[in-house]
C-alpha positions in Angstrom: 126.5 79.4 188.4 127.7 79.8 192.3 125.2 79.8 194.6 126.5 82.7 196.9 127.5 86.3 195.3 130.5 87.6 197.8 130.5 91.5 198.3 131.8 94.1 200.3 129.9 97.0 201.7 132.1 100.5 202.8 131.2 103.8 203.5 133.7 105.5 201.1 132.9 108.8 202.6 130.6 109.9 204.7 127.2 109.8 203.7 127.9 107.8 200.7 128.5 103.6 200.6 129.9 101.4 197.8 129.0 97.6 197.4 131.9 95.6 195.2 131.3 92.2 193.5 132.5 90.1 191.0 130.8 91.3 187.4 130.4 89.8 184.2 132.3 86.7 182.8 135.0 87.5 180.3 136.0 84.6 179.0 138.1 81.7 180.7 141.2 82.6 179.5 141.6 85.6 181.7 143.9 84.8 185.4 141.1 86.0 187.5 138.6 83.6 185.8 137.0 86.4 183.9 135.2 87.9 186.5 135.3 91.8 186.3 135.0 93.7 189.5 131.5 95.9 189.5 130.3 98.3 191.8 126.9 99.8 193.2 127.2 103.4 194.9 124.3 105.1 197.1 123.7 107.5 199.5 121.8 104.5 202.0 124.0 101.7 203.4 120.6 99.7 203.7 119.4 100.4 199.8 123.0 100.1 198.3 122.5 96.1 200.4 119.2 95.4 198.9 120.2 96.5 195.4 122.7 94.0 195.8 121.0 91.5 197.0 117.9 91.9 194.8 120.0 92.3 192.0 122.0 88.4 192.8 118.4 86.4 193.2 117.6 88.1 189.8 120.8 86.3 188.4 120.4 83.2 189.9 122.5 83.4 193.3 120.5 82.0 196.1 122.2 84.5 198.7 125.0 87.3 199.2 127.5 86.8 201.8 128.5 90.0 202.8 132.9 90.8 204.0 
């Protein structure tokens, strides 16, 4: 597994903030690798981040790098 989870983090309108990531595996076979995008929507720029980030170390990543 990598060891960094790549993200983004916008405020998709005001008040409310998206983080996007790479999701689940889908085999090898697919052109993107099999990653799937995922998302994680909140009202809090800050607690959208740390659900990210808490949700990476809790599958393995040792860090998120945030573009």
């Amino acid at each position: 597994m990598p060891d960094v989870l790549h993200a983004t983090l916008k405020e998709v309108e005001p008040g409310l903030f998206r983080a996007s990531y790479p999701g689940e595996m889908n085999g090898t076979d697919e052109p993107s690798g099999g990653q799937l995008p995922d998302s994680h929507i909140g009202t809090s720029r800050d607690d959208v981040r740390i659900w990210v980030e808490q949700m990476a170390v809790q599958l393995g990543y040792e860090r998120v790098e945030w573009h």
